[in-house]
HTML snippet that shows the backbone in 3Dmol.js (N, CA, C, O; Angstrom):
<script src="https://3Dmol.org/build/3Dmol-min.js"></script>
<div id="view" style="width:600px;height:400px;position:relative"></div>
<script>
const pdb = `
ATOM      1  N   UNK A   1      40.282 -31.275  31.644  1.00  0.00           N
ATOM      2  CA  UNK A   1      40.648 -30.523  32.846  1.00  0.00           C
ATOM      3  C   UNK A   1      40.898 -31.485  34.008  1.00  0.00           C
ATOM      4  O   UNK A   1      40.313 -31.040  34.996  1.00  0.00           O
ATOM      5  N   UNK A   2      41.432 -32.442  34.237  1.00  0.00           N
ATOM      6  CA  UNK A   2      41.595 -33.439  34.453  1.00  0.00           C
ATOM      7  C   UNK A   2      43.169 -33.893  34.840  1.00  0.00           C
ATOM      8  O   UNK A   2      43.518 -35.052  34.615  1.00  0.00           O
ATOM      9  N   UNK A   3      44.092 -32.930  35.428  1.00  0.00           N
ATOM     10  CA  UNK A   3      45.862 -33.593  35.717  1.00  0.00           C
ATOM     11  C   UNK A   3      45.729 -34.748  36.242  1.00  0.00           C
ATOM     12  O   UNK A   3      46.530 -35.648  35.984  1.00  0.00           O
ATOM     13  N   UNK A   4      45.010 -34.865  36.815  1.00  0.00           N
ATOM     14  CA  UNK A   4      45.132 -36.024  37.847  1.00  0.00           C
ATOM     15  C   UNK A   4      43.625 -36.378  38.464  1.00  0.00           C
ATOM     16  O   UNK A   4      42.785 -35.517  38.726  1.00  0.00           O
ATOM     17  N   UNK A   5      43.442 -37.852  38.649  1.00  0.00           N
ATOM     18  CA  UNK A   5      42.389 -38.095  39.205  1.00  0.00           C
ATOM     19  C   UNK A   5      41.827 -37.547  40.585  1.00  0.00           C
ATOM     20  O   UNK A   5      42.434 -37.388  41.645  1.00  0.00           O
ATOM     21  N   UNK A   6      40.487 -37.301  40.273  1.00  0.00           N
ATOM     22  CA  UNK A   6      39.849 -36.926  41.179  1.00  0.00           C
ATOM     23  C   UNK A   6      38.548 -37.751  42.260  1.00  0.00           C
ATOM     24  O   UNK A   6      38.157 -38.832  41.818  1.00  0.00           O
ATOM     25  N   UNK A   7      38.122 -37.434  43.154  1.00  0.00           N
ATOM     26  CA  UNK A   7      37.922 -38.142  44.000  1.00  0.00           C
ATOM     27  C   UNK A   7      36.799 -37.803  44.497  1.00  0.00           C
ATOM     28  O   UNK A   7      37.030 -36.825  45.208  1.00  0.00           O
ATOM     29  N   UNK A   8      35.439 -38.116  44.537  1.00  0.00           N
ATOM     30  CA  UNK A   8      34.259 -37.430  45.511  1.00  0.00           C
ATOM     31  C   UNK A   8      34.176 -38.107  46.949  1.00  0.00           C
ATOM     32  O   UNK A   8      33.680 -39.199  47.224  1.00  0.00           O
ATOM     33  N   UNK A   9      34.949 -36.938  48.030  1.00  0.00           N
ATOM     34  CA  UNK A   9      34.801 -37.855  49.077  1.00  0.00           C
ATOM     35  C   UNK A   9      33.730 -36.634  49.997  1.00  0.00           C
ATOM     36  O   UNK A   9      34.009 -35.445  49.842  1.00  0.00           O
ATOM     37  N   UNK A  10      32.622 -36.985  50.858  1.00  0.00           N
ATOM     38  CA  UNK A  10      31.757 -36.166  51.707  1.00  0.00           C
ATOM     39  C   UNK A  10      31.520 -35.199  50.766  1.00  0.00           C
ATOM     40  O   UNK A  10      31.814 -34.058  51.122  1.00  0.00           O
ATOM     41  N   UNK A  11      30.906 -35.384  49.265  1.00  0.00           N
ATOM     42  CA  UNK A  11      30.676 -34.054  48.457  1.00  0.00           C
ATOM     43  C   UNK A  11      32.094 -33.282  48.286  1.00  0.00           C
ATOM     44  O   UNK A  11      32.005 -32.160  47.788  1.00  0.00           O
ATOM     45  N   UNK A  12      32.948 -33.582  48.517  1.00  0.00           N
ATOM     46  CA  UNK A  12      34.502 -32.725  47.882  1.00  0.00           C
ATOM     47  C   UNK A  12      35.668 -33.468  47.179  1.00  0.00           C
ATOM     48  O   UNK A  12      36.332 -34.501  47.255  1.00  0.00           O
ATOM     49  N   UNK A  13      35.534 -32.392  46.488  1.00  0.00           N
ATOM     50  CA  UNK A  13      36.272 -33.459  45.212  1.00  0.00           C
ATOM     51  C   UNK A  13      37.802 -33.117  46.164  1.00  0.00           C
ATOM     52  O   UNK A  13      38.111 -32.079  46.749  1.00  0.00           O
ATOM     53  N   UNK A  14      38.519 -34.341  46.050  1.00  0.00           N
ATOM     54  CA  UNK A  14      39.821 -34.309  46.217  1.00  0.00           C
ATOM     55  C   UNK A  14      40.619 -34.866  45.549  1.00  0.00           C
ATOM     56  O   UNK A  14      40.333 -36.001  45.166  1.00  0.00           O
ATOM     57  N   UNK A  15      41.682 -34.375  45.233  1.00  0.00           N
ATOM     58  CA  UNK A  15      43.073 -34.664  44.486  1.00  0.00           C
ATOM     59  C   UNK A  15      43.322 -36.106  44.965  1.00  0.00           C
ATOM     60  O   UNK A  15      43.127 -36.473  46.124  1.00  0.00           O
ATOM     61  N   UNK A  16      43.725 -36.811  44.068  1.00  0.00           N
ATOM     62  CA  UNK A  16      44.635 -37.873  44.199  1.00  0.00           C
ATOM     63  C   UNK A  16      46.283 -37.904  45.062  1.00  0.00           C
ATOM     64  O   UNK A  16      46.975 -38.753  45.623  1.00  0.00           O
ATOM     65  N   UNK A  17      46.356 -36.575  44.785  1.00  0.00           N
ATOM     66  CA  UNK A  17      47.756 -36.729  45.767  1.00  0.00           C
ATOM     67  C   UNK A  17      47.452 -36.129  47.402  1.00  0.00           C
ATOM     68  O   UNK A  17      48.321 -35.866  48.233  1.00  0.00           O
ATOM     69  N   UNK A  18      46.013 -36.010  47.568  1.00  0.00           N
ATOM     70  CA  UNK A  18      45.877 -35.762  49.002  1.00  0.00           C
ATOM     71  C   UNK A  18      45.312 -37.264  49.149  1.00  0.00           C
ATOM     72  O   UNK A  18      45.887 -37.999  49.953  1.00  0.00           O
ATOM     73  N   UNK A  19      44.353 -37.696  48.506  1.00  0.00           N
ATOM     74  CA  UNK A  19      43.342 -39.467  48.520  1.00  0.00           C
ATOM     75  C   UNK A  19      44.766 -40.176  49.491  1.00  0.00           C
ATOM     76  O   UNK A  19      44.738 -40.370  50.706  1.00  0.00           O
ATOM     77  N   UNK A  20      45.868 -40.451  48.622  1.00  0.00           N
ATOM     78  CA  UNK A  20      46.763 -41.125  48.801  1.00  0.00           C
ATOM     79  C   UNK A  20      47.094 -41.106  50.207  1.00  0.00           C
ATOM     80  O   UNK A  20      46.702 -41.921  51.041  1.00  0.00           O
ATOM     81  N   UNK A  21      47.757 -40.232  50.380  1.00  0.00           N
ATOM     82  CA  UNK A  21      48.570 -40.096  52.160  1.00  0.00           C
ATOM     83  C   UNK A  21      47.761 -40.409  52.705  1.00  0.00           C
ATOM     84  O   UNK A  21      47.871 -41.452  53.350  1.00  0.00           O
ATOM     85  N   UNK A  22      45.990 -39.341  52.734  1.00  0.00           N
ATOM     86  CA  UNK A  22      45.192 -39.620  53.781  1.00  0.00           C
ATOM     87  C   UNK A  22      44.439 -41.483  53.667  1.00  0.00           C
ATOM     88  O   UNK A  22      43.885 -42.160  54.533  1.00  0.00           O
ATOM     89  N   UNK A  23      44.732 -41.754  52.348  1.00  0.00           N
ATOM     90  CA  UNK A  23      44.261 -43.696  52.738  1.00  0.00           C
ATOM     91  C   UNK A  23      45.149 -44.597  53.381  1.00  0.00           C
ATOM     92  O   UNK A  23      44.851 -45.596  54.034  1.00  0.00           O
ATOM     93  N   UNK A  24      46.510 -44.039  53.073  1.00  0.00           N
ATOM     94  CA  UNK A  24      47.555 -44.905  53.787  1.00  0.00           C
ATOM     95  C   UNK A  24      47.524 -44.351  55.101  1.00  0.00           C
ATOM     96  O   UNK A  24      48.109 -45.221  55.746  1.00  0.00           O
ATOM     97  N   UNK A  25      47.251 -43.573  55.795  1.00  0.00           N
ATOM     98  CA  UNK A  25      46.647 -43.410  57.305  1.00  0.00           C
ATOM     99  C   UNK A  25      46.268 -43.496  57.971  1.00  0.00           C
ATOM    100  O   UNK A  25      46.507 -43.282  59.159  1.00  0.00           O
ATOM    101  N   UNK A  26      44.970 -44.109  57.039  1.00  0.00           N
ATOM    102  CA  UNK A  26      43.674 -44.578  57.762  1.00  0.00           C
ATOM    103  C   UNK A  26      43.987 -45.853  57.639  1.00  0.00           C
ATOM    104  O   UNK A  26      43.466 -46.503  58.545  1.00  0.00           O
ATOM    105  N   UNK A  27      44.630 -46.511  56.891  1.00  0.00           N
ATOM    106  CA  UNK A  27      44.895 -48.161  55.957  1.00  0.00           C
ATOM    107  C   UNK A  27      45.388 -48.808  57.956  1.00  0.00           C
ATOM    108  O   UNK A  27      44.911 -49.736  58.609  1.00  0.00           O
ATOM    109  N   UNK A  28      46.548 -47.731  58.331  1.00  0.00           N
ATOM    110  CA  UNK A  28      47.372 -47.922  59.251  1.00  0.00           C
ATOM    111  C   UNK A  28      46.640 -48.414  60.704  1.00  0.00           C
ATOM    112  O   UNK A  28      47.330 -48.639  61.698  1.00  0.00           O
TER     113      UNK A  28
END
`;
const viewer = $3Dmol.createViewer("view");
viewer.addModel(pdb, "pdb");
viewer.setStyle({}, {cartoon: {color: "spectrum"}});
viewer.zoomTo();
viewer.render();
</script>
């Protein structure tokens, strides 16, 4: 159950295609 990697960020799992945008944002 697994499309795509997942992420434990503050206790919530998040999608890899949200991880992304929001690290290159913060990266910035």
């Amino acid at each position: 159950m697994d499309p795509v990697n997942v992420y434990r960020i503050d206790g919530k799992l998040v999608n890899e295609n949200v991880l992304f945008p929001i690290y290159k944002n913060e990266s910035k």
